[in-house]
C-alpha positions as CSV (number, residue, x, y, z in Angstrom):
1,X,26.2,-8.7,5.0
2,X,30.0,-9.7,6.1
3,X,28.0,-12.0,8.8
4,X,25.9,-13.9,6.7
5,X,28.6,-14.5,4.0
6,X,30.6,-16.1,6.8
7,X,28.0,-18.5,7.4
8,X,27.9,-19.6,3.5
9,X,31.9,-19.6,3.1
10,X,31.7,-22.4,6.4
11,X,29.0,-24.4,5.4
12,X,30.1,-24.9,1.7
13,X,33.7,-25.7,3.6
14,X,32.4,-28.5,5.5
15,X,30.8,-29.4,2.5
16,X,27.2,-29.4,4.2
17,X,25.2,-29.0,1.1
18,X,22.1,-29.9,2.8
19,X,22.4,-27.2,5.7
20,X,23.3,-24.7,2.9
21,X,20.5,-24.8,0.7
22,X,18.2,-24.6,4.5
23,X,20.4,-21.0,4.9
24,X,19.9,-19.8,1.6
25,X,16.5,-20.1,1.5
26,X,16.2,-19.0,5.0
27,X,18.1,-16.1,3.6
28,X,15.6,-15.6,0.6
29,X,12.6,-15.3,3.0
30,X,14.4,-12.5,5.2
31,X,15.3,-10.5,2.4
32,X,11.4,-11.2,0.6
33,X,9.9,-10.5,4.6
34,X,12.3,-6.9,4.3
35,X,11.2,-6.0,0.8
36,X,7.3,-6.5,1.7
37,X,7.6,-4.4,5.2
38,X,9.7,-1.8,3.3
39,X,7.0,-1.7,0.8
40,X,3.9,-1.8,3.4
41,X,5.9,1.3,4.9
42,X,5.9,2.9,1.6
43,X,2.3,2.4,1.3
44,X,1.9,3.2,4.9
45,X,3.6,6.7,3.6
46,X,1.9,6.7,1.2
47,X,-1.6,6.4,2.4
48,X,-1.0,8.9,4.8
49,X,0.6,11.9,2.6
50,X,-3.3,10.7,0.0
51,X,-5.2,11.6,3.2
52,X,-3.6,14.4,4.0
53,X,-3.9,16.1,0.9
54,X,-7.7,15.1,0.9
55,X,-8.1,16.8,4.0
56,X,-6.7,19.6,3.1
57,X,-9.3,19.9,-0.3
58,X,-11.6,19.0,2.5
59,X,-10.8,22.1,5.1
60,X,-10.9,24.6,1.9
61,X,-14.9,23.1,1.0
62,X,-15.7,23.6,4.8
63,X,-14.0,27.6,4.4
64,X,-15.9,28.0,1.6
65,X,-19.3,26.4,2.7
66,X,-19.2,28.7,5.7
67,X,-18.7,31.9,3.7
68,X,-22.0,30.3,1.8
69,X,-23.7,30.2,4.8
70,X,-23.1,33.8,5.6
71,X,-24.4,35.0,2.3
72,X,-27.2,33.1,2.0
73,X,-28.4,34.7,5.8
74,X,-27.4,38.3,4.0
75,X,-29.6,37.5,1.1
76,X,-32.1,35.5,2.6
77,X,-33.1,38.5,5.1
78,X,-33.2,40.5,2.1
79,X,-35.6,38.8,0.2
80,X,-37.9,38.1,3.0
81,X,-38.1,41.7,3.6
82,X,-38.1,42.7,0.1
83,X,-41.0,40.1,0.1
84,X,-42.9,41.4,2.8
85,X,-43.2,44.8,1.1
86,X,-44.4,43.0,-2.5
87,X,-47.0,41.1,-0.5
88,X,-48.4,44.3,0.8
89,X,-49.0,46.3,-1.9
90,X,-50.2,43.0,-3.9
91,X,-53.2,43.4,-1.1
92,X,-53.6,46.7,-1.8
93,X,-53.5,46.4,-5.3
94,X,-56.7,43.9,-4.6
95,X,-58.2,46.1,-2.0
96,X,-57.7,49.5,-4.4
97,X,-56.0,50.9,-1.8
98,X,-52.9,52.5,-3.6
99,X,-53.5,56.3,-3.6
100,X,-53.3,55.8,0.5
101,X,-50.1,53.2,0.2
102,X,-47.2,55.3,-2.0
103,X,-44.4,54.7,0.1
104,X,-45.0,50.9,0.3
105,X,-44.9,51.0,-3.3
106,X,-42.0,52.6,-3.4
107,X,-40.5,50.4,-1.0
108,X,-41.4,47.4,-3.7
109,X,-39.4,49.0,-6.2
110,X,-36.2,46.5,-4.3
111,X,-38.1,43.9,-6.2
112,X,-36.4,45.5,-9.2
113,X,-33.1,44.9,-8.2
114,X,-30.3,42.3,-9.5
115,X,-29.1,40.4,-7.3
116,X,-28.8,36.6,-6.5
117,X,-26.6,34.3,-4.8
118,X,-22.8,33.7,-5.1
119,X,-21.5,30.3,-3.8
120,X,-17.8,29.5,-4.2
121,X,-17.6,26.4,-5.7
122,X,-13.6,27.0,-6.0
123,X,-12.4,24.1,-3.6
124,X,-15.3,21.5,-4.3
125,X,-13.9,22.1,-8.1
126,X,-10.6,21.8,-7.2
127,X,-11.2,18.2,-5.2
128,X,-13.3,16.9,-8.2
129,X,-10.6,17.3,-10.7
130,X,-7.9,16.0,-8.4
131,X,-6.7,12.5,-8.4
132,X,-7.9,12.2,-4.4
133,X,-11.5,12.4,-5.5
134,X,-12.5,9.0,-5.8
135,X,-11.7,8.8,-2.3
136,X,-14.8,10.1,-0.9
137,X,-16.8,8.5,-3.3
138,X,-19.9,6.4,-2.1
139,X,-19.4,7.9,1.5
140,X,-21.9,10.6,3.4
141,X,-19.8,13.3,2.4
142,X,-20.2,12.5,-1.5
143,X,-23.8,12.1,-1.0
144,X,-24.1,15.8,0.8
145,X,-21.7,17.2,-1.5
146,X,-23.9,16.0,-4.5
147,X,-27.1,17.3,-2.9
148,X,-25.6,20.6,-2.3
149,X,-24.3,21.1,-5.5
150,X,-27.8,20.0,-7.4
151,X,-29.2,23.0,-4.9
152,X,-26.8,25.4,-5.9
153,X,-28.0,24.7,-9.2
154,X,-31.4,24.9,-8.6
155,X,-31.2,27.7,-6.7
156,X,-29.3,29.3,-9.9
157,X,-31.7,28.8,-12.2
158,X,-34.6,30.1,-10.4
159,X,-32.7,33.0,-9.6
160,X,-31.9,33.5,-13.5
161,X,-35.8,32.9,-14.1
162,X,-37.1,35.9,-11.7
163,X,-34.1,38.2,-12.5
164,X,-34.5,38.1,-16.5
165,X,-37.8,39.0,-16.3
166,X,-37.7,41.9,-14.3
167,X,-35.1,43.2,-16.3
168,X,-37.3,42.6,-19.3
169,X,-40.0,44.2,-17.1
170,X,-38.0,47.1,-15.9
171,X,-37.2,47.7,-20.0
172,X,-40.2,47.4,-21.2
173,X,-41.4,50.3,-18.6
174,X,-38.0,52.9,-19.2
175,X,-39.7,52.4,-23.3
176,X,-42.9,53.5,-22.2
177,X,-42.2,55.9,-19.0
178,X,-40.2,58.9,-18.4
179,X,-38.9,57.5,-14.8
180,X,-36.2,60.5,-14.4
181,X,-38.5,62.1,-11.5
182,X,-38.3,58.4,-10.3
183,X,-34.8,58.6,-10.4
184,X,-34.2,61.8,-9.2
185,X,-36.4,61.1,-5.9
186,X,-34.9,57.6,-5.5
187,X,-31.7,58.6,-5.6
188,X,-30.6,62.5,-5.3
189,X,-30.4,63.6,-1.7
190,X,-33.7,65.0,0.1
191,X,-31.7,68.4,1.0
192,X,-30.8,68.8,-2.9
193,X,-34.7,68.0,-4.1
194,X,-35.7,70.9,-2.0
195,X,-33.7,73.3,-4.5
196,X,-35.0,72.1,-7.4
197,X,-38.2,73.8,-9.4
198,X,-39.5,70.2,-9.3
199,X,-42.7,70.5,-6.4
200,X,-42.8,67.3,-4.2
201,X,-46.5,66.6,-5.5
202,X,-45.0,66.0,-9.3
203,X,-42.6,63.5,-8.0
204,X,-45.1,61.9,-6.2
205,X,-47.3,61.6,-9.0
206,X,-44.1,60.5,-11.4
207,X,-43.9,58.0,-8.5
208,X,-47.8,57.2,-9.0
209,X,-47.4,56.8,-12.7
210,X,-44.5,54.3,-12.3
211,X,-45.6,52.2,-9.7
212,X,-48.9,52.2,-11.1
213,X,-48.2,50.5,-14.5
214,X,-48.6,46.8,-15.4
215,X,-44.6,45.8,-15.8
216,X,-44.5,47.5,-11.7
217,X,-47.3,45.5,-10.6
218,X,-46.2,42.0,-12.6
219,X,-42.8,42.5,-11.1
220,X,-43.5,43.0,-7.3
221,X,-46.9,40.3,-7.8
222,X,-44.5,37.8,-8.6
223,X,-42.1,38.8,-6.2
224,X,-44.7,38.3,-3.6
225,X,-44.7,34.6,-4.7
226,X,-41.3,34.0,-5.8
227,X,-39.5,35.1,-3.1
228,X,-40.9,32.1,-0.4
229,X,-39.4,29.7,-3.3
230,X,-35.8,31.4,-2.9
231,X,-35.7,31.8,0.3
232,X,-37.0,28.0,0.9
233,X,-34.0,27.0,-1.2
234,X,-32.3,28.8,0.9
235,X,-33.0,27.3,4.1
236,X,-32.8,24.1,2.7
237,X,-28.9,24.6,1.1
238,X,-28.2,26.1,4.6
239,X,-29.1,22.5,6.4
240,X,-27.2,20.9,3.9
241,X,-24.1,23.2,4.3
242,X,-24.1,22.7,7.7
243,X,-24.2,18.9,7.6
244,X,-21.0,19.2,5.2
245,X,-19.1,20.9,7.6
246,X,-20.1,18.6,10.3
247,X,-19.1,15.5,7.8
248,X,-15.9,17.3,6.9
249,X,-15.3,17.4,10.7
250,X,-15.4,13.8,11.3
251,X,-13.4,13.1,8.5
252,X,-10.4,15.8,9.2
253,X,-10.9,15.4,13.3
254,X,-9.8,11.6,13.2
């Protein structure tokens, strides 16, 4: 600056040496004191753009966690129904009551079907293999995140467990059965059925035979059990979900 070199120009004039060397390094310490505050700003910058991006892996976990939360209520109610119907007709099974009890057995036969849970795991993914990561790491939120995740997995595999073998099951009976009665009644309007030369008693006893042989009964007898196991996993990944969100609150709120 025009000022500053002013100053030098008259002190090395008056030849005051000693004064000189005072200014220059006075000098040196302004310009060091302007590098470090332009370079705490930078990191001030910096910092701030890091924590922004975090927050925004942070608010696409909490939108996917809710949607999570949804589906697990959607399935949950489904298997506790689905459950209440298996435990029925396992009591009538042990009371030899099943002549009297056809329509609750047909109403087991949802034990056969394939479903399970769906998380999106997109955005927790997506923070993982970014390079903002390691900033939640050893705080609530990791340890929540972590927990949750394990669930899922859990949750996954004993999903996979009941599901392979009532499709193994539901095989083993389409080998042994001719289920197109069962079909046919399950899922061909009532209004249509009526036409047919098929009589109402011979779908009810193709319904009989069905529901009445071993690979049925093993399917909606473990059902009966099974289910309390999902749907307590369920509950459980729903607290945790919930205490994500909250944590992700905290964090993006501040």
């Amino acid at each position: 600056m025009k000022i500053f070199r002013k100053i030098r120009f008259e002190l090395l004039g008056e030849n005051k040496t000693k004064h000189y060397l005072l200014y220059a390094a006075g000098e040196i310490v302004l310009v060091v004191i302007g590098i470090l505050i332009a370079l705490q700003i930078d990191n001030w910058n910096q910092v701030r753009k890091d924590d922004n991006a975090l927050k925004e892996y942070l608010v696409k976990i909490k939108s996917h966690t809710k949607e999570d939360l949804k589906k697990l209520e959607e399935i949950s109610k489904g298997r506790a129904q689905i459950s209440g119907y298996c435990k029925q007709a396992r009591n009538s099974i042990l009371n030899k009551t099943e002549d009297e009890n056809l329509e609750l057995f047909m109403a087991s036969g949802y034990a056969f079907a394939d479903y399970y849970f769906k998380p999106n795991t997109g955005g927790y993914e997506a923070l993982k293999n970014s390079e903002y990561f390691g900033k939640i790491n050893n705080t609530p939120l990791d340890s929540l995140l972590t927990q949750y995740h394990y669930l899922l997995d859990a949750i996954a595999e004993n999903e996979k467990s009941y599901n392979d073998y009532m499709v193994n099951q539901e095989s083993y009976i389409s080998t042994q059965i001719d289920i197109s009665l069962v079909l046919a009644k399950t899922f061909v309007p009532q209004d249509v059925l009526n036409g047919m030369a098929t009589s109402p008693v011979e779908f009810d006893d193709a319904f009989r035979q069905y529901t009445g042989s071993a690979p049925y009964r093993n399917v909606i007898s473990l059902a009966a059990f099974q289910f309390d196991s999902m749907i307590y996993q369920y509950n459980k990944l729903g607290v945790l979900g919930q205490s994500v969100i909250e944590e992700i609150d905290a964090i993006t709120n501040k």
